[in-house]
MDAnalysis code that builds the backbone (N, CA, C; Angstrom):
import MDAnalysis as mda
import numpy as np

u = mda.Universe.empty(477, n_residues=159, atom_resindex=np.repeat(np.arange(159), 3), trajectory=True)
u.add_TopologyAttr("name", ["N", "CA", "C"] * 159)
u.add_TopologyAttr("resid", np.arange(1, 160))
u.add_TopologyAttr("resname", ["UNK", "UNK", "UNK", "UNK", "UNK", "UNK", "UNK", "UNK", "UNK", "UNK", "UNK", "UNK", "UNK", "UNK", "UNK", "UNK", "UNK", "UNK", "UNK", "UNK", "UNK", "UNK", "UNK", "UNK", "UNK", "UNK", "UNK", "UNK", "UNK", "UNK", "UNK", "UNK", "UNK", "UNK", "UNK", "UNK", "UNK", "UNK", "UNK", "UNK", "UNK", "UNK", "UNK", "UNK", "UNK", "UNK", "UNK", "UNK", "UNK", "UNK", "UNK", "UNK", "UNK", "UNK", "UNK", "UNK", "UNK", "UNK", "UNK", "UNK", "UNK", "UNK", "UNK", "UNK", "UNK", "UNK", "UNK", "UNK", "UNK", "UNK", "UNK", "UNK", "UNK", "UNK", "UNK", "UNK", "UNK", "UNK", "UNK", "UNK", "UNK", "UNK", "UNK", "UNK", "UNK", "UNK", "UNK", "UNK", "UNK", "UNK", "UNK", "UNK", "UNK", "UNK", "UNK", "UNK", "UNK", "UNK", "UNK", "UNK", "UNK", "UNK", "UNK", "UNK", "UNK", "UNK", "UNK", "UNK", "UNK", "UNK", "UNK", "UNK", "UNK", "UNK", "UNK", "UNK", "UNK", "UNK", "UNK", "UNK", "UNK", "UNK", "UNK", "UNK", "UNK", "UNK", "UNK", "UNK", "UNK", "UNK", "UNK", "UNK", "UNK", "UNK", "UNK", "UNK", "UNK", "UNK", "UNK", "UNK", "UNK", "UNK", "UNK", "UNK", "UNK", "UNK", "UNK", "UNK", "UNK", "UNK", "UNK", "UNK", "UNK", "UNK", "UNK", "UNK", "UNK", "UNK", "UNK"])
u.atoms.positions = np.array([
    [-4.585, 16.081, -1.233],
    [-4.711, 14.959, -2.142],
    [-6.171, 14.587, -2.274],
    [-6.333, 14.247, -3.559],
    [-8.148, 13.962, -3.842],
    [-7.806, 12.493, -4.799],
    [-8.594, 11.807, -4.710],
    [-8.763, 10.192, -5.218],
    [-10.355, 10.543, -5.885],
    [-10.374, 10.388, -7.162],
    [-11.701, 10.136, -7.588],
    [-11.817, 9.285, -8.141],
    [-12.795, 8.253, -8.029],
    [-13.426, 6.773, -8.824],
    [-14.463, 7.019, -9.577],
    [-14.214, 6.524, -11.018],
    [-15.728, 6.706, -11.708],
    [-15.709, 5.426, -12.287],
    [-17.330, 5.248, -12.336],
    [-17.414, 4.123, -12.621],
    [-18.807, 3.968, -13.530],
    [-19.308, 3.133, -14.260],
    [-20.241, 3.023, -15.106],
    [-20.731, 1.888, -14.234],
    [-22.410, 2.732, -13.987],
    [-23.525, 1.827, -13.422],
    [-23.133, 2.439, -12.492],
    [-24.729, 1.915, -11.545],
    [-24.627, 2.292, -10.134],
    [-24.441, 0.614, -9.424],
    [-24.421, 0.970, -8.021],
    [-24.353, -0.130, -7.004],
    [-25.766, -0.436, -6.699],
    [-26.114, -1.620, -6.953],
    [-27.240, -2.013, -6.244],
    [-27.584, -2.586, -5.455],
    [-27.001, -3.641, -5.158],
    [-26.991, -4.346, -4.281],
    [-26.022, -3.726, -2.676],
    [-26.840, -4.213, -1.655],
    [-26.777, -3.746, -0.341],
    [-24.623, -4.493, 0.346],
    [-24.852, -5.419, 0.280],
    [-23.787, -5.539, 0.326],
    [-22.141, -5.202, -0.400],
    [-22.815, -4.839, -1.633],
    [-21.371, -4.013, -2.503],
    [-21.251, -2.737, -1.856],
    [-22.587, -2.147, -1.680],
    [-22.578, -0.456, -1.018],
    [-21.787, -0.042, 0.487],
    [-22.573, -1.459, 1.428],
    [-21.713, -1.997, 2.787],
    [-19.846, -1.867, 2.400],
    [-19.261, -2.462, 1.419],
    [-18.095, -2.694, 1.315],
    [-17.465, -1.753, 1.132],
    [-18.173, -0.496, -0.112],
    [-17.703, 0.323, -0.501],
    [-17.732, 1.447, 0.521],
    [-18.672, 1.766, 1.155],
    [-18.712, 2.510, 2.510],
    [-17.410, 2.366, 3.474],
    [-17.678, 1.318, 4.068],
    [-16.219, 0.869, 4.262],
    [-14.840, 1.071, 4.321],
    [-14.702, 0.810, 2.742],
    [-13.023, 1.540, 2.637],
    [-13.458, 3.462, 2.280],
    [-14.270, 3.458, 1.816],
    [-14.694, 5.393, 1.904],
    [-14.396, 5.822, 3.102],
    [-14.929, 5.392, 4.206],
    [-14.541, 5.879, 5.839],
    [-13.283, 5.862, 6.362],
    [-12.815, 4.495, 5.778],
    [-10.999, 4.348, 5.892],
    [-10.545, 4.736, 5.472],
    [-10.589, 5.113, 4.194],
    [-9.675, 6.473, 3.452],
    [-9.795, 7.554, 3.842],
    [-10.522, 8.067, 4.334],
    [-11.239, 9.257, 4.676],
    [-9.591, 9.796, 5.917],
    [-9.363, 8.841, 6.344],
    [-7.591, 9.378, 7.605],
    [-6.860, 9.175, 6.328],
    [-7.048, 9.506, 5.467],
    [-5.702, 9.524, 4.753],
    [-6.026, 10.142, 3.551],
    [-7.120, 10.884, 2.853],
    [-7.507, 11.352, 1.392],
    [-8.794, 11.697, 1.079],
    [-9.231, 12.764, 0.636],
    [-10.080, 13.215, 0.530],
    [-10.448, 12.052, -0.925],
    [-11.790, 11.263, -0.786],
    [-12.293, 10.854, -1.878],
    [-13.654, 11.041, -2.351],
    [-13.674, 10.699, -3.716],
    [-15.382, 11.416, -4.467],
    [-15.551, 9.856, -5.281],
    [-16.990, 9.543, -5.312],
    [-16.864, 8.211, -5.931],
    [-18.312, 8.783, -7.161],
    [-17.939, 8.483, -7.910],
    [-18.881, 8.649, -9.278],
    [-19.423, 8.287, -9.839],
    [-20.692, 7.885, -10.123],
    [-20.764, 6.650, -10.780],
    [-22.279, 7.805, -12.528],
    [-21.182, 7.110, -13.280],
    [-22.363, 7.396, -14.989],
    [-23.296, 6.353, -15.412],
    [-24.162, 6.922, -15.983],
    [-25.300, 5.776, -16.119],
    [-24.813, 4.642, -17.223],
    [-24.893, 3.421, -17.530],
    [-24.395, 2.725, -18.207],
    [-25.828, 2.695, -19.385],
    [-25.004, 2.533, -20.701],
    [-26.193, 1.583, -21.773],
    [-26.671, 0.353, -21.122],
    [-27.735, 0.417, -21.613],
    [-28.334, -1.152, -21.503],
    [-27.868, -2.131, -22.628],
    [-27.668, -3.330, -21.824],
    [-27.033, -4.194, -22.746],
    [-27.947, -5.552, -22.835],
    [-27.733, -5.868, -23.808],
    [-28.158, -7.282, -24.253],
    [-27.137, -8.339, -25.030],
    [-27.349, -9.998, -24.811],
    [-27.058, -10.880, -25.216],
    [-26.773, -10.522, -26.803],
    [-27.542, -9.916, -27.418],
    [-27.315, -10.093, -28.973],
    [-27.398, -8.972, -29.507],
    [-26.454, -7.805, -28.809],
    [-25.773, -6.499, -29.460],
    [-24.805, -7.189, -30.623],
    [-25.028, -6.457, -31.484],
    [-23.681, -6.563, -32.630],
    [-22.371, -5.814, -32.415],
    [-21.639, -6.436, -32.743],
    [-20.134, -5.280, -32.445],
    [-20.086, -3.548, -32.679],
    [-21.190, -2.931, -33.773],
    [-21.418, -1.862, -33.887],
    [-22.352, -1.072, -32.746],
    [-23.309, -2.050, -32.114],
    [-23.906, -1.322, -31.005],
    [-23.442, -1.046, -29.604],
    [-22.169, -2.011, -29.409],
    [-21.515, -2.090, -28.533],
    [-20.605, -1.083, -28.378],
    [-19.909, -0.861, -29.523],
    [-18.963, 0.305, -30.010],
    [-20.038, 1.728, -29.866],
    [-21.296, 1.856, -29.931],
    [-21.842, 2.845, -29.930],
    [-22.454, 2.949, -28.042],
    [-22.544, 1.879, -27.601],
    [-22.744, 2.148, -26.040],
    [-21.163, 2.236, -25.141],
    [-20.736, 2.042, -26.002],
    [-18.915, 2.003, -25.303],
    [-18.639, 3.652, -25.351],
    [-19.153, 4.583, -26.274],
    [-18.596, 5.771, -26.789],
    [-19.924, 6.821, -26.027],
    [-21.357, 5.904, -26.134],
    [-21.922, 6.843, -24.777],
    [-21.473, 7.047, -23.463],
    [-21.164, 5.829, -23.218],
    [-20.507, 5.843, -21.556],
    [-19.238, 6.671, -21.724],
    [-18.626, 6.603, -22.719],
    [-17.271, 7.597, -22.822],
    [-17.392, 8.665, -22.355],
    [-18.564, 9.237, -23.457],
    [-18.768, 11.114, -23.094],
    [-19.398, 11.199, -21.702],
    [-19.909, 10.331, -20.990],
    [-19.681, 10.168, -19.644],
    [-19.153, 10.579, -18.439],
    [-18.240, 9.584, -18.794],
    [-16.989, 9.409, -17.934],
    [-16.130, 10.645, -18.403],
    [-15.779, 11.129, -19.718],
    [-14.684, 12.178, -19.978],
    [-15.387, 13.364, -19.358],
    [-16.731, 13.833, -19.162],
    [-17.427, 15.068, -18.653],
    [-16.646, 14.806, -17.320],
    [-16.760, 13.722, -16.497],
    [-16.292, 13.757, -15.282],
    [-14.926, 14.058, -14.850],
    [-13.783, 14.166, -15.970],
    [-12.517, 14.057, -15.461],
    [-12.240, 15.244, -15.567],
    [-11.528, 15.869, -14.761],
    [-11.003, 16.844, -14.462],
    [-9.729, 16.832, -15.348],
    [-9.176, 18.227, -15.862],
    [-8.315, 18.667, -16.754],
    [-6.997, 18.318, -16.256],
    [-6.740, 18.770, -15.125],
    [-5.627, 18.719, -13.769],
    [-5.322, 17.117, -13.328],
    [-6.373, 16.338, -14.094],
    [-5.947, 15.054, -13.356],
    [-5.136, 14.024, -13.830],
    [-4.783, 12.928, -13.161],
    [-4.145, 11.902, -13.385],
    [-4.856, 10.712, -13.405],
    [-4.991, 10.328, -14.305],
    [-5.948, 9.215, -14.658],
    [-5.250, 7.949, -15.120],
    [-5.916, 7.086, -14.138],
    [-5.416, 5.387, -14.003],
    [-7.043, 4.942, -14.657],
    [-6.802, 4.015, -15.616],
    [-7.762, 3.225, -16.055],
    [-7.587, 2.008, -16.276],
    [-8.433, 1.411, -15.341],
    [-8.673, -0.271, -15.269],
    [-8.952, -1.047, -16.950],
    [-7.820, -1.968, -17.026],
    [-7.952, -2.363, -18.336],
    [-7.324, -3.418, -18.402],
    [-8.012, -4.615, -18.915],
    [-7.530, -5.839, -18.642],
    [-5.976, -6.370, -19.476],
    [-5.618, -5.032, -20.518],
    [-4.304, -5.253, -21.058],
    [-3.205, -4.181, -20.659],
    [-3.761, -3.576, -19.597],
    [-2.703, -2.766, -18.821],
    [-2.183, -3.535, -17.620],
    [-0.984, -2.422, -17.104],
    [0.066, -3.296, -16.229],
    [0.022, -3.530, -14.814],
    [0.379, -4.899, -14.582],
    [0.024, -5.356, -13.400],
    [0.753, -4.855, -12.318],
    [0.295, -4.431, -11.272],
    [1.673, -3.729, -10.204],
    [1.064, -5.004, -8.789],
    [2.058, -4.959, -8.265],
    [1.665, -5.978, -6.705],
    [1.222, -4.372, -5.730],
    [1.095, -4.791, -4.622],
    [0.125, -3.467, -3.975],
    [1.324, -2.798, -3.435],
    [2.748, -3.014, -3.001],
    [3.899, -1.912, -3.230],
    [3.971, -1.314, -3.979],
    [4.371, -1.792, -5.044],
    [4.302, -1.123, -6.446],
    [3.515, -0.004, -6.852],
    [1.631, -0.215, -6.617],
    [0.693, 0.737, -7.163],
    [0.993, 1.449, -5.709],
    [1.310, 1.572, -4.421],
    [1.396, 2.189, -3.541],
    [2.458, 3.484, -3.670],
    [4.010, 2.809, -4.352],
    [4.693, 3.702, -4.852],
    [4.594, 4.364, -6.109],
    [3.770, 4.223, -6.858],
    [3.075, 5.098, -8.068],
    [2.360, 5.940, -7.778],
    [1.757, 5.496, -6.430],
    [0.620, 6.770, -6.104],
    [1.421, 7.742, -5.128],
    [2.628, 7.740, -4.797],
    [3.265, 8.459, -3.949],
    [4.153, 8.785, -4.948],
    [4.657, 8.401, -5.828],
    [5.545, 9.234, -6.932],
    [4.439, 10.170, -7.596],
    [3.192, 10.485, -7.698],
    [2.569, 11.023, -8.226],
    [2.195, 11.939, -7.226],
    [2.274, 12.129, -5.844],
    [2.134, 13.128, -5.017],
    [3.087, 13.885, -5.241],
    [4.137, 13.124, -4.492],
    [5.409, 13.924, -4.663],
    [5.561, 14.860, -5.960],
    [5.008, 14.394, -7.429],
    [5.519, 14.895, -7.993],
    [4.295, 16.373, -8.453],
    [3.383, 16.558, -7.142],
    [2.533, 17.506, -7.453],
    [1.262, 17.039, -7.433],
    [0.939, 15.990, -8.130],
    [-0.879, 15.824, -8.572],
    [-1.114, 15.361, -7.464],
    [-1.850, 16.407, -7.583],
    [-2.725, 16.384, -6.155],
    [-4.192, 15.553, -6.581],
    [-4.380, 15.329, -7.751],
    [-5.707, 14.796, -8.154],
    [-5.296, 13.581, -8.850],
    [-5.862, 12.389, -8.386],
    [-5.937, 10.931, -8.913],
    [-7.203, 10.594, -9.435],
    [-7.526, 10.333, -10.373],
    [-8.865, 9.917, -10.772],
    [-8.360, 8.135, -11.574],
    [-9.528, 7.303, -10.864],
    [-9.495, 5.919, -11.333],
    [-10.908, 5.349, -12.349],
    [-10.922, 4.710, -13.483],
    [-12.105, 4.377, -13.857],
    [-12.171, 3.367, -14.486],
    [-13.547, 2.964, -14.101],
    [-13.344, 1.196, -14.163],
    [-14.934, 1.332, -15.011],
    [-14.494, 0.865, -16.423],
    [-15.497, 0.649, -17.212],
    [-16.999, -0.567, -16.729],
    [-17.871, -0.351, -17.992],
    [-19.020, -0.596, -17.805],
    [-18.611, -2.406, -18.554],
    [-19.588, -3.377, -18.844],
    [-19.713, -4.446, -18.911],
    [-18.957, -4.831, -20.185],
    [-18.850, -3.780, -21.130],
    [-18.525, -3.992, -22.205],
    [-17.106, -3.078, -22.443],
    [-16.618, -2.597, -20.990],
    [-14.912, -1.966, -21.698],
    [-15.251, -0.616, -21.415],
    [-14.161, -0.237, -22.367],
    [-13.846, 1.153, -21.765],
    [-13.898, 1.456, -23.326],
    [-14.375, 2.890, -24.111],
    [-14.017, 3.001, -25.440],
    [-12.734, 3.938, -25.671],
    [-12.344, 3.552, -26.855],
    [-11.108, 4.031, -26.881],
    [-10.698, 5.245, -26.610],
    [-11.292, 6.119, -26.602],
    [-11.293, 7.768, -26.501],
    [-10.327, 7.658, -25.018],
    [-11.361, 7.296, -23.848],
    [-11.040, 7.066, -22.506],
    [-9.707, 6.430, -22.088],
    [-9.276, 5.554, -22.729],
    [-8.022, 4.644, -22.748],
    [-7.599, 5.706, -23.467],
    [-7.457, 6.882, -24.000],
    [-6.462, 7.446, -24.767],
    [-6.115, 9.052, -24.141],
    [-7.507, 8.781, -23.088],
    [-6.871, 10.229, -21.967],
    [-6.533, 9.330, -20.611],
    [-6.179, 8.360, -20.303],
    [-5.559, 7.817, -19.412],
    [-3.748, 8.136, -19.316],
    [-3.780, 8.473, -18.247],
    [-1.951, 8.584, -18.170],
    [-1.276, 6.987, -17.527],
    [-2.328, 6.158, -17.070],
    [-1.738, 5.057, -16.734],
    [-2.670, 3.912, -16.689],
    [-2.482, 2.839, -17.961],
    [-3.235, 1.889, -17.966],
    [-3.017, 0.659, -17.080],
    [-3.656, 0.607, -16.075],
    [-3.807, -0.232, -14.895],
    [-4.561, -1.725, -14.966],
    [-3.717, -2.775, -14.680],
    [-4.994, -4.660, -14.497],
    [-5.032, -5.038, -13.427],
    [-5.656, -5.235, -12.957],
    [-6.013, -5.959, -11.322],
    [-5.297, -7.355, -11.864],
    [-5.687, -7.815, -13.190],
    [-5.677, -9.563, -13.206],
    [-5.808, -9.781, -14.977],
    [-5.418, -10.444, -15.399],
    [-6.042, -11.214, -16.691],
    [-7.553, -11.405, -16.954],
    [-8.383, -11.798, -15.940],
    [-9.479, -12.230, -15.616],
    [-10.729, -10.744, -15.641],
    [-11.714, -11.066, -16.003],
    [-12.434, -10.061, -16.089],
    [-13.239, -10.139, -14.605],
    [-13.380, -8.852, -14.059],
    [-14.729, -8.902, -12.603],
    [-14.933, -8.402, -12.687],
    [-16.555, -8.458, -11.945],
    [-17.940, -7.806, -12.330],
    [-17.595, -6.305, -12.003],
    [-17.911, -4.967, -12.335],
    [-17.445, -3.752, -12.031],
    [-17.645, -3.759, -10.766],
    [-18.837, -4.490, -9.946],
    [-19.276, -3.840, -8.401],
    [-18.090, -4.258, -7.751],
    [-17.439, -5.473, -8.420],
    [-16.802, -6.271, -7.186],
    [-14.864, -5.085, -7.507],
    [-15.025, -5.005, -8.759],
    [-13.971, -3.886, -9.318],
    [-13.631, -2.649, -8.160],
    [-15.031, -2.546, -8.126],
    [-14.496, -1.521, -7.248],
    [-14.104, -1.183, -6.118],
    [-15.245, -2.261, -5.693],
    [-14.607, -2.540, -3.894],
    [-12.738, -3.113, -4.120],
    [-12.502, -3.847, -4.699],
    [-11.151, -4.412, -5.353],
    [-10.111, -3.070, -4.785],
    [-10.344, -2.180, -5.638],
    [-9.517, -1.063, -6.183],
    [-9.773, -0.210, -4.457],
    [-10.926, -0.165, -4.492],
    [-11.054, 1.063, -2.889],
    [-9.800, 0.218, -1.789],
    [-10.325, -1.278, -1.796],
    [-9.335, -1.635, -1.116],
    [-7.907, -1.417, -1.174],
    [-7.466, -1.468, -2.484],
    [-6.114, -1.471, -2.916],
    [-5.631, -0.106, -2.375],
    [-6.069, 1.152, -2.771],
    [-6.045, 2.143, -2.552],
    [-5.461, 2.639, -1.146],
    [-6.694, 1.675, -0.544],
    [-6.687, 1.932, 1.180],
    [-5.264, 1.257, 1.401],
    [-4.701, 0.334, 0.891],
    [-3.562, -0.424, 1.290],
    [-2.558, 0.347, 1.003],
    [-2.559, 1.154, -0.523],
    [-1.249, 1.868, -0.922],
    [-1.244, 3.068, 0.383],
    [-2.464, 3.383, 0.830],
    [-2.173, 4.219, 1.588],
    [-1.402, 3.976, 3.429],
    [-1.655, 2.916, 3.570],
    [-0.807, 2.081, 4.725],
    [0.028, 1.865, 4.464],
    [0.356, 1.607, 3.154],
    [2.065, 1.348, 3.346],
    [2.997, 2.192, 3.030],
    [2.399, 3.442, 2.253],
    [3.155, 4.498, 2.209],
    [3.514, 5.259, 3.845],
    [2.028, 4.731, 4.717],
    [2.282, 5.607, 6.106],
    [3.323, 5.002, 7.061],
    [3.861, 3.146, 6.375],
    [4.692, 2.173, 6.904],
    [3.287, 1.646, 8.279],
    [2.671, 1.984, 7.929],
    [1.606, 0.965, 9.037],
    [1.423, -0.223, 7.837],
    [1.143, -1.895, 9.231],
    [0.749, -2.845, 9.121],
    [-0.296, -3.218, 8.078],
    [0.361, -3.955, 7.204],
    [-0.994, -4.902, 6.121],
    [-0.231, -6.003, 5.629],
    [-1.562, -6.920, 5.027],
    [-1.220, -8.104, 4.960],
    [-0.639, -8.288, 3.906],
    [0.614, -9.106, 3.874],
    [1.220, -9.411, 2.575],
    [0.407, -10.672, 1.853],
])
């Protein structure tokens, strides 16, 4: 089993990297993982909807270079479906079982995901209604991950 995360932008700050390290080492007894990160557009306060749409579709060809043909792709999207951490735990074990051995997750840049990407997704995934910052996205998701993987093993976590 392989878990890959891609993500637009890098980590900069010392304490997101601390976090993300973290659950990387803890997964590590349970899944081989690769974490990715594509360079994001630069953004500004007073992009027009057309420049946005044109840095949404750079980061695309991006992120789509990165996905593997073979994979199963969950994409973070604030109008996809909410699972409680059983739930995404038994999605990711119905998806073993049923062969894919490759999970790939991706959690867009400041401005979304462009449509291309949402349209090679096999499962549109929301943490929440609420939008968060990608760094904190991801530590979010590594965690989650790490949890589906405890409770599929029936070891202890917090409800």
């Amino acid at each position: 089993m392989k878990i890959t995360i891609i993500t637009v932008g890098k980590l900069k700050e010392k304490y997101w990297k601390q976090a993300v390290d973290e659950y990387v080492k803890r997964l590590g007894a349970y899944t081989k993982i690769e974490l990715i990160e594509v360079q994001d557009e630069k953004d500004t306060d007073h992009m027009s909807d057309k420049d946005i749409e044109i840095a949404k579709k750079k980061e695309a060809e991006r992120i789509l270079s990165k996905v593997k043909d073979d994979s199963y792709v969950y994409t973070l999207e604030i109008q996809g479906k909410q699972l409680d951490s059983v739930e995404l735990s038994n999605h990711i074990e119905n998806n073993m079982n049923m062969g894919k051995s490759h999970l790939t997750f991706i959690i867009g840049g400041s401005n979304g995901l462009h449509s291309s990407v949402s349209a090679r997704s096999n499962y549109k995934l929301s943490f929440s209604k609420m939008t968060f910052p990608h760094q904190m996205m991801k530590v979010i998701l590594l965690e989650q991950v790490y949890r589906s993987f405890r409770i599929m093993k029936g070891q202890a976590y917090h409800k």
